[in-house]
C-alpha positions as CSV (number, residue, x, y, z in Angstrom):
1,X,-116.8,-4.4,68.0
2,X,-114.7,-5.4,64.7
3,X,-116.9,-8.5,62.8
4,X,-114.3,-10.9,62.4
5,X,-116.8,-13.3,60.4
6,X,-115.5,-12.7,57.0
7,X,-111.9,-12.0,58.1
8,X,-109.2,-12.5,55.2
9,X,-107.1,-15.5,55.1
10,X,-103.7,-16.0,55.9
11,X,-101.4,-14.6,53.2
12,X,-100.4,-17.3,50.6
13,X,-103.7,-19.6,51.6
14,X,-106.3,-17.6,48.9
15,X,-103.8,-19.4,46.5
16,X,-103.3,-22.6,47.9
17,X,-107.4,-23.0,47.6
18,X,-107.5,-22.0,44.4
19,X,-104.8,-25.0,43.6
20,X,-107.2,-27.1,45.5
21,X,-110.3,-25.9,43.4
22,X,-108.4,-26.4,40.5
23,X,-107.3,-30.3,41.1
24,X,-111.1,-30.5,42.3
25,X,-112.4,-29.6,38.9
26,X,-109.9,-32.0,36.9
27,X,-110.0,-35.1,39.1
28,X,-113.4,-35.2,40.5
29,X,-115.7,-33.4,37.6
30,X,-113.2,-34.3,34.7
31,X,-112.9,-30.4,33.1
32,X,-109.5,-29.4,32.0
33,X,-107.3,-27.3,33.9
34,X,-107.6,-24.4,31.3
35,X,-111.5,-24.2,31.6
36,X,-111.4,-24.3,35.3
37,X,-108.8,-21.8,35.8
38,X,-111.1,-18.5,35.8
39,X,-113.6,-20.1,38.3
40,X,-110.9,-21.4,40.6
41,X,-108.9,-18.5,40.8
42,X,-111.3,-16.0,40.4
43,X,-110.7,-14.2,44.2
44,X,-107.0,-14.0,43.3
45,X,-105.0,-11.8,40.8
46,X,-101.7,-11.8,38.8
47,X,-98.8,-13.9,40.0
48,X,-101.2,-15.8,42.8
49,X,-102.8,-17.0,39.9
50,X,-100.3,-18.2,38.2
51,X,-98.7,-19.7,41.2
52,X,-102.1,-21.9,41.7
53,X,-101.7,-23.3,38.2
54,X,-98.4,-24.4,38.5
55,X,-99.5,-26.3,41.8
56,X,-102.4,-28.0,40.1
57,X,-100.4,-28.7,37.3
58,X,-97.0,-29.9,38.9
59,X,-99.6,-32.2,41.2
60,X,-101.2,-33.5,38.5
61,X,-97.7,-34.4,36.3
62,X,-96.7,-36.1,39.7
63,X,-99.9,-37.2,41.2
64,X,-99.2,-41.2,41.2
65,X,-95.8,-40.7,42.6
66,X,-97.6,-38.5,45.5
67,X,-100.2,-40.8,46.5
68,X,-97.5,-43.6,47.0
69,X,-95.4,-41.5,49.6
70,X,-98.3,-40.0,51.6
71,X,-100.1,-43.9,51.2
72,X,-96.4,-45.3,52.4
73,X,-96.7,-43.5,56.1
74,X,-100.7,-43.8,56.7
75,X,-102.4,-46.8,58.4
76,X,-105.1,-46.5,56.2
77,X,-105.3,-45.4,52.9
78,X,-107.1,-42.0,52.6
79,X,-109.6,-41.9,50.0
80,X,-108.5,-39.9,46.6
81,X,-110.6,-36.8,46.6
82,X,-110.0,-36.1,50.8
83,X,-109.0,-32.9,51.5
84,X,-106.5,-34.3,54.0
85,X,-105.1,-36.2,50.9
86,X,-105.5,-33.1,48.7
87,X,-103.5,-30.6,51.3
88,X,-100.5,-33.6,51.4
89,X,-100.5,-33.3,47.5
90,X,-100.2,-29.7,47.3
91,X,-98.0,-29.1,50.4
92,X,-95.5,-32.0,48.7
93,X,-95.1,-30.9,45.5
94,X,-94.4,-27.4,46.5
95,X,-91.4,-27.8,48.8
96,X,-90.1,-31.6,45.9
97,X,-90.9,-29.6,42.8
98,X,-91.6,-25.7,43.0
99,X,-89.0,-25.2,46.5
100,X,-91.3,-23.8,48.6
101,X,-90.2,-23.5,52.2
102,X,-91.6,-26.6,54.4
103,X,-93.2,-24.4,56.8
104,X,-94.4,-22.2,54.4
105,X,-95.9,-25.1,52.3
106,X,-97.5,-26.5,55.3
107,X,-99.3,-24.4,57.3
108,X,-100.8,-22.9,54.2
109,X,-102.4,-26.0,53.6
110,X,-103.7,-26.8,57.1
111,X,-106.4,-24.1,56.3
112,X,-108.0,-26.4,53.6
113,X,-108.6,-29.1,56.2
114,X,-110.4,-26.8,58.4
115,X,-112.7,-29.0,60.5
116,X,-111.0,-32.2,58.9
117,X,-107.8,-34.4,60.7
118,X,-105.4,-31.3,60.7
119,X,-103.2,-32.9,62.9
120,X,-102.8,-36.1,60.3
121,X,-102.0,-34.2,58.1
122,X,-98.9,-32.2,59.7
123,X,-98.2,-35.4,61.4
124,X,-98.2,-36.9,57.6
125,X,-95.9,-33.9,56.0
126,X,-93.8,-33.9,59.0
127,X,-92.6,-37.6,58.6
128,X,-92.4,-37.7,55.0
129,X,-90.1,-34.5,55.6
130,X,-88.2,-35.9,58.1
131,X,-87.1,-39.0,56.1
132,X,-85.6,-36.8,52.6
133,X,-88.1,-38.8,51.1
134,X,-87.3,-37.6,47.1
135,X,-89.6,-38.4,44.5
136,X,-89.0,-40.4,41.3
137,X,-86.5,-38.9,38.9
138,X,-88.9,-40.6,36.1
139,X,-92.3,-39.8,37.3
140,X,-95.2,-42.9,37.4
141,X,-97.8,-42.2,34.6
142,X,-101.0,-43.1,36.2
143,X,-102.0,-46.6,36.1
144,X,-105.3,-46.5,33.2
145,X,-102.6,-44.5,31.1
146,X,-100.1,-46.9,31.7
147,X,-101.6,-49.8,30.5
148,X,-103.2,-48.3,27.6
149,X,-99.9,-47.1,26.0
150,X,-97.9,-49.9,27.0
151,X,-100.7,-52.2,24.9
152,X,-100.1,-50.1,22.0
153,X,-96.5,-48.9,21.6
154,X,-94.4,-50.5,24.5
155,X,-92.4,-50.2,27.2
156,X,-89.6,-47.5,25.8
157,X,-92.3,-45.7,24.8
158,X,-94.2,-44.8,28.5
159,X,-90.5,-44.9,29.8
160,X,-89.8,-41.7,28.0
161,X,-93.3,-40.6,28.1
162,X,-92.5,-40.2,31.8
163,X,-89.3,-38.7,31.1
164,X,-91.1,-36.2,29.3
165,X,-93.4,-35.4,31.5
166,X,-90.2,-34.3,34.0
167,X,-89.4,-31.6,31.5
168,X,-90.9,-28.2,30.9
169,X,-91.3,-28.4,27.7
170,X,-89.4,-26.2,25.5
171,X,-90.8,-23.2,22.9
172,X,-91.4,-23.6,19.3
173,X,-92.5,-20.7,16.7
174,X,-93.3,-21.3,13.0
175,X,-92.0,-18.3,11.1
176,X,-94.5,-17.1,8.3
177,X,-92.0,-16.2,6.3
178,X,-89.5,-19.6,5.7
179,X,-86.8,-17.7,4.2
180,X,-86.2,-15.6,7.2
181,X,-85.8,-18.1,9.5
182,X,-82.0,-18.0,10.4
183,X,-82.6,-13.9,10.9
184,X,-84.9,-14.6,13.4
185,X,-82.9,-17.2,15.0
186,X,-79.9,-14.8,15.2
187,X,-82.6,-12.3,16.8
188,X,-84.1,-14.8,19.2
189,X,-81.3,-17.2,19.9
190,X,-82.4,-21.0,19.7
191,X,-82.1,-23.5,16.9
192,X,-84.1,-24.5,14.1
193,X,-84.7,-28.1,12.9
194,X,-86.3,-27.1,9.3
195,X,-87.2,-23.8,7.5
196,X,-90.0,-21.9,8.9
197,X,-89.0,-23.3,12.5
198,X,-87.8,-21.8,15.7
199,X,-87.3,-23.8,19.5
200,X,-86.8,-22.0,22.5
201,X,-85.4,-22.8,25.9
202,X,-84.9,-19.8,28.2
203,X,-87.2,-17.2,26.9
204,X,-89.2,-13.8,27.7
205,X,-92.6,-13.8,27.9
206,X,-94.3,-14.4,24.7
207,X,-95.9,-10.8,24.1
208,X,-93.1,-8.9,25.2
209,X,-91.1,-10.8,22.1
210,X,-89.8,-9.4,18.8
211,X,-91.5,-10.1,16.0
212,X,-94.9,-10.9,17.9
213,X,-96.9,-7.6,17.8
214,X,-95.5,-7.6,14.2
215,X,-97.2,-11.0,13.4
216,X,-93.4,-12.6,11.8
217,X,-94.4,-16.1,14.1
218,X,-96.6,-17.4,15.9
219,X,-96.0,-20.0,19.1
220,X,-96.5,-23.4,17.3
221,X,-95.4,-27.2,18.4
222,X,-93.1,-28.4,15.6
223,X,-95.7,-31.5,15.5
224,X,-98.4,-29.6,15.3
225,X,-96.7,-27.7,12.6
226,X,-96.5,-30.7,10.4
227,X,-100.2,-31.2,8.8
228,X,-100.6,-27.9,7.1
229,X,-96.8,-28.3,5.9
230,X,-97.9,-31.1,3.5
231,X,-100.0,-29.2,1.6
232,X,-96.8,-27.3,0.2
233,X,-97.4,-24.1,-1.2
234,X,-100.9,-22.6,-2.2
235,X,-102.1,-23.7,-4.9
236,X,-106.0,-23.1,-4.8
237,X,-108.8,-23.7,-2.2
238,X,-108.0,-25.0,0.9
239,X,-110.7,-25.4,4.2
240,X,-109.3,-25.3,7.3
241,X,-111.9,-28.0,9.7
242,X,-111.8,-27.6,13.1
243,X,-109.3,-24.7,12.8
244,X,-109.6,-22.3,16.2
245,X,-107.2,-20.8,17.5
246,X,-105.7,-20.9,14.2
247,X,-102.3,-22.2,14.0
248,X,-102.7,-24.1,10.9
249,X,-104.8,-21.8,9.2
250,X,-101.9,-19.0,9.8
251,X,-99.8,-21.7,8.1
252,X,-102.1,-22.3,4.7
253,X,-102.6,-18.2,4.5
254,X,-98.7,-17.6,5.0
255,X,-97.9,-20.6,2.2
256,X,-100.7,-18.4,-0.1
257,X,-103.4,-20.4,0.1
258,X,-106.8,-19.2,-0.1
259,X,-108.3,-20.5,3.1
260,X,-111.7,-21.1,4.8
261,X,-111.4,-21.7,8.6
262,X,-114.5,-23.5,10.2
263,X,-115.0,-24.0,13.9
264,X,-118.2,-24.0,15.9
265,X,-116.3,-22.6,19.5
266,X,-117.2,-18.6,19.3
267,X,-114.2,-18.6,21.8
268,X,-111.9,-20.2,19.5
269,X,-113.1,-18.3,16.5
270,X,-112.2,-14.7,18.3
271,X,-109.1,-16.0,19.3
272,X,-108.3,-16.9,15.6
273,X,-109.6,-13.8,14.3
274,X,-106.8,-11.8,16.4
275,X,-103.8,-14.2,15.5
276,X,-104.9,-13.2,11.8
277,X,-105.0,-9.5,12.7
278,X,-101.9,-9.8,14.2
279,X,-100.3,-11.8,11.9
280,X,-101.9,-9.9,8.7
281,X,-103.0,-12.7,7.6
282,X,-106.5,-13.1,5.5
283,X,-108.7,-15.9,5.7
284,X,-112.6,-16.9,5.2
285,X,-114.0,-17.1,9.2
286,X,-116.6,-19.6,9.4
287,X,-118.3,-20.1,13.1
288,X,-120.4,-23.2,12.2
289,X,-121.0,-26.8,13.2
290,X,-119.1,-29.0,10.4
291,X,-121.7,-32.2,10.7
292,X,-124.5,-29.6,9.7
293,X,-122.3,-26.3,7.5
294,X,-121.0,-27.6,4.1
295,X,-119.4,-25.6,1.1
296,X,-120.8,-24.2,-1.4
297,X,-118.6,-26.6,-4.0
298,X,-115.2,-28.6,-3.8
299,X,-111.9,-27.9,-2.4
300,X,-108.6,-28.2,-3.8
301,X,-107.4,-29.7,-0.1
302,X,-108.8,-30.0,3.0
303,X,-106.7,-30.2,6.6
304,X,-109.2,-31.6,9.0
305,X,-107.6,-30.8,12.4
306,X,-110.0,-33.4,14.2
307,X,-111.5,-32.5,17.7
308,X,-109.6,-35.8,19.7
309,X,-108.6,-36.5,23.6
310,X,-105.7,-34.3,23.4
311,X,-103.7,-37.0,25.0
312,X,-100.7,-35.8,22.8
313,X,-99.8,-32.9,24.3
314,X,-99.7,-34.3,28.1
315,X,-96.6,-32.6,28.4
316,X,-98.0,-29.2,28.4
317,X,-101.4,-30.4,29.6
318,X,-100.9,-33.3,32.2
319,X,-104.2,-32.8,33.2
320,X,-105.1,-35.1,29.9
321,X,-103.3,-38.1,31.8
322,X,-106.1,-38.0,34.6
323,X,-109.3,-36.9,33.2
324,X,-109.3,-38.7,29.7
325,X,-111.4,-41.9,29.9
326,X,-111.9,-44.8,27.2
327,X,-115.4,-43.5,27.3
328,X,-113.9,-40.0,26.4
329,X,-111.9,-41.6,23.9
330,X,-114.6,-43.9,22.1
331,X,-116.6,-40.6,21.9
332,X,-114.3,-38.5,19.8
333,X,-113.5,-41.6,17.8
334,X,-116.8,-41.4,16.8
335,X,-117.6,-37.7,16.0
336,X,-113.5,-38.2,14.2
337,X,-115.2,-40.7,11.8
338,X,-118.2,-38.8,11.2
339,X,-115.9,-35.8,10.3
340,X,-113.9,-37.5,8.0
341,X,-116.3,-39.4,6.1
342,X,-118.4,-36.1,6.1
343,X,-115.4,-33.6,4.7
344,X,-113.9,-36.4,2.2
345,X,-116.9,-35.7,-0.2
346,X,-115.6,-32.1,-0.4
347,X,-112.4,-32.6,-1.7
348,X,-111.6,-32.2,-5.5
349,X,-110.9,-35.4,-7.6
350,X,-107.0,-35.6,-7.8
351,X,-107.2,-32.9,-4.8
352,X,-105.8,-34.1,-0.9
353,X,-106.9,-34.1,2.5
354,X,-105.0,-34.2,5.5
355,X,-106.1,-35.7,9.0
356,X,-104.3,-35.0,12.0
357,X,-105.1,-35.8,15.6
358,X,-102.9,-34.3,18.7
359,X,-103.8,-37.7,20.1
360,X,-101.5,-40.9,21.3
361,X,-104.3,-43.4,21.4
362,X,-104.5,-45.7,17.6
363,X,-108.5,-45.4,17.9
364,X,-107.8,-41.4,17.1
365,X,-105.4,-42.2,14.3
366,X,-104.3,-45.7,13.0
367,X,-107.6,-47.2,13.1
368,X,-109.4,-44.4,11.9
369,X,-107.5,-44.3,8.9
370,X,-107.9,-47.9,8.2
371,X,-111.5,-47.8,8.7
372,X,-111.5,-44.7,6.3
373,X,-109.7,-46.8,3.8
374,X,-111.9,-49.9,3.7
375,X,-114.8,-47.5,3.1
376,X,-113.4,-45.1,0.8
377,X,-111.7,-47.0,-2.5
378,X,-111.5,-42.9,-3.9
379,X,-108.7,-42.6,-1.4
380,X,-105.1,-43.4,-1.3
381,X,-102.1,-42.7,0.9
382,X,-100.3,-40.3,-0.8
383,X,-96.6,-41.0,1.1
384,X,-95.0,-38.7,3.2
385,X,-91.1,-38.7,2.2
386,X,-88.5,-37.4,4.8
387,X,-87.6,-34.6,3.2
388,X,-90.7,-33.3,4.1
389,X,-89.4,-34.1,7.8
390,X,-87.5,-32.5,10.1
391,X,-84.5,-34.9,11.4
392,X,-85.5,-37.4,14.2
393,X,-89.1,-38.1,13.0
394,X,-89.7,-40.1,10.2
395,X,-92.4,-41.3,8.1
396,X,-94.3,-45.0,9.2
397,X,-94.3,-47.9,6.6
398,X,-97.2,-47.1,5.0
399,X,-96.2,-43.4,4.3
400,X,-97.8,-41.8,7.5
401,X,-96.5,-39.8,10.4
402,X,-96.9,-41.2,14.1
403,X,-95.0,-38.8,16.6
404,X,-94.3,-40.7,20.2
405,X,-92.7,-39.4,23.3
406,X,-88.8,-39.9,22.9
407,X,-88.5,-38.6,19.7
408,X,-86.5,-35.5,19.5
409,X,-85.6,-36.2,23.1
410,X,-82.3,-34.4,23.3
411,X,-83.3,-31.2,21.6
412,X,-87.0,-31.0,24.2
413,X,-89.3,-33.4,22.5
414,X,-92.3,-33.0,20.6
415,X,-96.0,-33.4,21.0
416,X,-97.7,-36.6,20.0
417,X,-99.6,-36.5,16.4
418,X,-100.8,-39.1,14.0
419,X,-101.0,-37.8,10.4
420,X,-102.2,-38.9,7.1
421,X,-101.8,-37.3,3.5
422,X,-104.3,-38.6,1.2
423,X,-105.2,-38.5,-2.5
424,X,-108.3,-38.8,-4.0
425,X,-108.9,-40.6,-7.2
């Protein structure tokens, strides 16, 4: 007789479980989505893999928003990590956000509830379908975020966070070579917002691009592009701290600086040794921890690109949003301050360092600088001017650069940064 004991599951459902390992990992075990995705979708290949993440990920940009409808039509409240709950989240934002078919969205699901209330859950999705029920054309952030970001730069400012969240976000690519910027842009299509700069809407996949096997650019937020710019052009020594996968440090090597890049993730490190392949680009590779490695003697500049909670690039990462704790948050404001005070003795006199953080919370940036400040009397602010700038961001009072959701808006946004240029004395 046929053993039907390990019989393969109905098409599409492999996929759907993989979604639901996925949101598992993030919400329950706080990993990010990136560093779950080859255990979760490890029984399934090519497009079903890429189909899982977007699930998780559209679930996750949504999740608040979710809960409320299925919460709206229950008696009692599910609990949050219920697979009942879990298969209502996934079915939902498949038909709302990725247009799944409702049948097809449904009884791929049902198979995750196995053994679990299977029929509340149909009787859940079926009522919620029934009534149109739409979601939110501004999505909820969740409520922890909320707060938080609301304390600390306003309402506008989670208003179009949300908004921003809605949107997939556009493309950017830094050109290594400036000056052929508007020959790329004739190649590529898009538009550019300063030299060296290239957005994206509608694109082909990144690999299959021109000018990407040849190394001319390299896929780049424009925020994100903005540290390394403030060095200017090479003019000596510059380390690279915290540098994998190597963005920046393409940018300091392509602007002729002589560059050490230190990171302690072997990971990271191989991944920046193949963008400077590709990109023929030459830089010192050091895989080392930075509160125990230290130069051999001074730097002309330093661009400390410091380890943070990432809560800046939610857009492209919502995950951030739900598994990013004040705890998390206090931590890498710590290990931030130990950095900084640690690299600032390896700067030149009359020589600069530059902190960045792809963070959004003022413990990662504002207040780190100012407790730098009132410890460091060697140290100044050396002002960023907006001519340095591309239109739509400009510099803070005190000469610094704080990127929020909102800016750049209309031409896709940008992710959120806090930067300082400073001198030593």
């Amino acid at each position: 007789m046929p053993d039907y004991t390990h019989a393969p599951e109905p098409l599409g459902v492999p996929t759907r479980r993989a979604a639901l390992r996925l949101l598992d990992a993030v919400l329950r075990r706080g990993e990010s989505l990136e560093s779950a995705l080859p255990a979760a979708t490890r029984a399934i290949h090519g497009p079903d893999r890429g189909l899982a993440h977007a699930i998780a990920a559209e679930t996750l940009r949504r999740l608040p928003d979710l809960d409320a409808m299925i919460d709206l039509v229950t008696k009692t409240n599910l609990p949050d990590d219920a697979k009942a709950r879990m298969a209502l989240r996934i079915a939902l934002v498949q038909v709302l956000i990725l247009g799944t078919p409702s049948h097809a969205a449904i009884s791929t699901v049902l198979p995750l509830v196995d053994g679990g209330p299977r029929k509340l859950v149909h009787g859940v999705f079926g009522t919620l379908f029934r009534a149109n029920m739409l979601l939110p054309e501004v999505p909820t952030l969740p409520a922890p975020v909320e707060l938080r970001w609301e304390a600390a730069w306003g309402e506008e400012m989670v208003d179009a966070a949300g908004r921003a969240i809605a949107q997939v976000p556009p493309l950017d690519l830094t050109i290594a070579d400036p000056s052929e910027t508007e020959g790329w842009r004739e190649k590529l299509g898009g538009e550019s917002f300063m030299p060296g700069h290239l957005r994206l809407g509608d694109h082909d996949s990144v690999p299959d691009m021109a000018g990407f096997g040849d190394g001319a650019w390299w896929v780049q937020d424009i925020a994100a592009s903005l540290p390394a710019r403030l060095l200017g052009k090479g003019e000596g020594h510059v380390l690279d701290l915290c540098a994998a996968p190597g963005g920046k440090t393409l940018q300091l090597a392509s602007a002729g600086w002589t560059v050490t890049s230190v990171d302690n993730s072997q990971s990271r490190i191989k991944r920046l040794r193949e963008n400077l392949y590709r990109t023929h680009l030459k830089a010192e590779v050091v895989n080392a921890d930075i509160l125990e490695w230290a130069p051999t003697e001074p730097a002309d500049a330093i661009l400390i690109d410091a380890p943070c909670s990432a809560t800046g690039i939610f857009r492209r990462h919502p995950d951030v949003l739900h598994r990013v704790r004040p705890s998390i948050i206090a931590e890498t404001a710590a290990l931030q301050a130990r950095i900084f005070a640690r690299a600032a003795d390896w700067v030149k006199s009359g020589g600069t360092l530059v902190y960045a953080t792809c963070s959004l919370e003022p413990s990662e940036g504002e207040a780190q600088l100012d407790a730098f400040l009132s410890a460091r009397s060697d140290y100044t602010i050396a002002p960023v001017d907006q001519s340095e700038l591309p239109a739509g961001i400009t510099p803070t009072e005190t000469g610094t650069i704080r990127t929020l959701p909102g800016m750049l808006a209309d031409q896709g946004g940008c992710d959120g940064f806090f930067i300082a240029r400073l001198k030593r004395s």
